[in-house]
N, C-alpha and C positions, 0 to 999 in steps of 0.2 A: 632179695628179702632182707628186711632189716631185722638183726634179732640182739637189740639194743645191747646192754652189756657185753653180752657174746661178740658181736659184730657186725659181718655183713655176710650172706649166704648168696652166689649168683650162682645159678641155674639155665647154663643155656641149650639152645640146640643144638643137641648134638657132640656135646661135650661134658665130660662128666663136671659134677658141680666143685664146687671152690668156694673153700669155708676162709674168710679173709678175719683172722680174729680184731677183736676193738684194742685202742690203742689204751695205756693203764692213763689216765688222766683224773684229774679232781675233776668231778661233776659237781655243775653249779646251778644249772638248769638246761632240760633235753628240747624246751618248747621250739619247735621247729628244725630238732636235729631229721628228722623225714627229709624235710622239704628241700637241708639241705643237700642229703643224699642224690635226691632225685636230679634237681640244680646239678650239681659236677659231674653226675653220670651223663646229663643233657648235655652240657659246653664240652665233655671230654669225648663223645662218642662224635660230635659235631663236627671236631679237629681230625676227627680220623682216628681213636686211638682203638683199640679194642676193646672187648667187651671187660675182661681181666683189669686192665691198667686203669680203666674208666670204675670200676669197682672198688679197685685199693685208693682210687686219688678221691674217691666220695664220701668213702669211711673213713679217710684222714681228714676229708674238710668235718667230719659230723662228729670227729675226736676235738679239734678246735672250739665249735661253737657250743658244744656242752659243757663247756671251760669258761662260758662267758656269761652274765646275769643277762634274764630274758630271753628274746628270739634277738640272733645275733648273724653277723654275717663273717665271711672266711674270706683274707686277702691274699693276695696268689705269694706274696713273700711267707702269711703265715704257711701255707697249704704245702710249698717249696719245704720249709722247715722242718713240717713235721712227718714229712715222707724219708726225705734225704738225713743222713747221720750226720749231725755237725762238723764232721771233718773234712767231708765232700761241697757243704756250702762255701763259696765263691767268697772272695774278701771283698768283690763288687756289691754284696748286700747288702755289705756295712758303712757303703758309703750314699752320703745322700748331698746331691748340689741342688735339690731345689726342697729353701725349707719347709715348704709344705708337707713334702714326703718324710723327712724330718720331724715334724709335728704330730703327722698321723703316726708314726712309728711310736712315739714318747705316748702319745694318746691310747693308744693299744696296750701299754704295756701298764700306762697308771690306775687302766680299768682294772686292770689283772692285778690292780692292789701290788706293785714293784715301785720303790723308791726308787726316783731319777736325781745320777749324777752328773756334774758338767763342770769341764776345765776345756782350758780353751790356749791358742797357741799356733805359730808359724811351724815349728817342726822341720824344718830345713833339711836338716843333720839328725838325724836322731840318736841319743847319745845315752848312756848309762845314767843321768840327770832327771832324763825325761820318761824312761822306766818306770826308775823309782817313784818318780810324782805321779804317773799313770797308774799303777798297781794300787799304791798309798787308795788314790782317788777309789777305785774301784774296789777296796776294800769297804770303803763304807756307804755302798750302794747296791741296789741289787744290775742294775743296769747305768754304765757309764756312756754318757756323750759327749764325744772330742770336734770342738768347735775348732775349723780350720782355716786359717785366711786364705784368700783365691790368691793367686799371682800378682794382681793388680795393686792390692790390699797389703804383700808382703814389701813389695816396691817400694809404697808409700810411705812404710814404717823402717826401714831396713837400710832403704838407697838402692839405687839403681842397677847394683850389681847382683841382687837378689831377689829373687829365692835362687839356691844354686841349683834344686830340683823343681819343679813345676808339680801343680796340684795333683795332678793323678799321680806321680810318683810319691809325692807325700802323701794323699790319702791311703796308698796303697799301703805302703810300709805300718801305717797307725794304724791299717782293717787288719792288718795280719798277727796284729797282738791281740793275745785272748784277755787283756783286758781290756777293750777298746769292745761296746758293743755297736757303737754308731759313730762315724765322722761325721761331720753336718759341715758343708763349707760356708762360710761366709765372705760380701764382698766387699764389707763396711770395715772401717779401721779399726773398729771396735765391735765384740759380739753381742751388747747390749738388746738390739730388737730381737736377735737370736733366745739366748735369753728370756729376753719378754715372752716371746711364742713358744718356750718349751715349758718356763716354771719350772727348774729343776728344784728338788729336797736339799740336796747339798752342791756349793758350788766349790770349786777347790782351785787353787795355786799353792805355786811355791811361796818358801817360805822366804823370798826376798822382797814381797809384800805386805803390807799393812791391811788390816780386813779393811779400812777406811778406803783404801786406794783400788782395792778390789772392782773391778768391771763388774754392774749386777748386784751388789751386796744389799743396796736397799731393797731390789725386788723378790730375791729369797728367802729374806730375814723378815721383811713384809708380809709375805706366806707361812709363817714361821719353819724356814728353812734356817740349815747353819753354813756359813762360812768355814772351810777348812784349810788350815793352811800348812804344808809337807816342806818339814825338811829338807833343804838341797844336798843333794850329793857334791860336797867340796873338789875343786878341778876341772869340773866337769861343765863347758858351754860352747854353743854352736860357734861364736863368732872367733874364740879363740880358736876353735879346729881351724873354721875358716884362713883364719891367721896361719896359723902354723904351716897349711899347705901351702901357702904361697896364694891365697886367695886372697881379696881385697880387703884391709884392714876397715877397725872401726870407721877411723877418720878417711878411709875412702884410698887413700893408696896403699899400691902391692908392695907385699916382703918378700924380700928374695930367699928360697929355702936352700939354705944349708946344701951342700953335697956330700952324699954316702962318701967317707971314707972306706 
């Protein structure tokens, strides 16, 4: 039984009932939070689960789309979310290699009236630099997305000796900062269609750029979005790390590192 603000009431055979309270959420409108109830108790009892788990995963999808204007529907990332406590979700959610999934995510979240952010980047090394320019970003958004070149794509721009990490271990390391809500990888040398297909509000770099020279600026400033542009952290860059360990310099040969005395 659904007993809308309250929750969800199940009643079964033979076991005593189970009052599953509703979750605190802004209601936007309820039109077809029923249906959805009924929907996840269907697909969840279908899978095998029981009648309990099938109850609290129905009333968590009918806390989502009451959240949402109109009759609306619940996608198993938001459903995962709003079951599990953010420190139990996976830094795999926050990565996306196909940008369609990407798209639907920003989509999701610009209905929810959330201002999107986007800086973009190889990320190799990640370095106290790149922090600071991710936090910066993510302070003035409510949701940030970190465009990330594929391997192919870091090759092309970097030299052959590079990426020293590969994209899942890059995307990994950028899902597991809490200011990072999305990686989106891309394969192009440049994140421009990316970009195109998300429309972020504000786009951001470092501040060793010109907003001229910015990837994107005309199509955010077109939307009337702003260009941000973040102070570098002084000392602080991947190829010089590169360098200093004995990894392949700019110009493409190795330095030999020093010995501990």
């Amino acid at each position: 039984m659904t007993l809308s603000e309250e929750g969800v009431l199940l009643a079964a055979e033979g076991a005593e009932p189970v009052h599953v309270p509703a979750y605190p959420v802004r209601v936007r409108d309820v039109s077809g939070a029923g249906d959805t109830v009924a929907a996840v108790l269907a697909v969840l009892l279908a899978t095998g689960a029981d009648f309990e788990a099938a109850a609290r995963a129905a009333n968590a999808a009918a806390s989502v789309v009451v959240g949402k204007r109109g009759t609306a529907t619940v996608t198993t990332s938001e459903l995962r979310s709003r079951i599990l406590p953010a420190a139990a979700l996976a830094a795999e959610e926050k990565i996306a290699f196909d940008p369609a999934v990407a798209g639907e995510r920003v989509r999701e979240w610009r209905a929810g009236g959330l201002r999107i952010g986007f800086t973009n980047g190889c990320f190799d090394i990640l370095h106290p630099g790149h922090v600071h320019v991710l936090t910066q970003a993510r302070a003035a958004c409510d949701r940030l997305v970190v465009g990330l070149n594929s391997d192919a794509s870091v090759k092309r721009l970097k030299g052959p000796e590079r990426p020293i990490q590969d994209v899942h271990a890059r995307a990994g390391v950028l899902a597991a900062l809490e200011a990072v809500d999305l990686v989106a990888i891309f394969e192009e040398d440049t994140p421009i269609e990316l970009i195109r297909q998300l429309r972020p509000s504000v786009l951001v770099k470092g501040g060793d750029y010109r907003k001229e020279t910015v990837v994107g600026h005309e199509l955010v400033e077109a939307d009337g979005g702003e260009v941000m542009l973040v102070d570098l952290v002084p000392g602080h860059s991947t190829t010089r790390i590169v360098e200093r360990s004995g990894g392949p310099a700019a110009d493409g040969t190795r330095r030999k590192v020093p010995a501990k005395s």
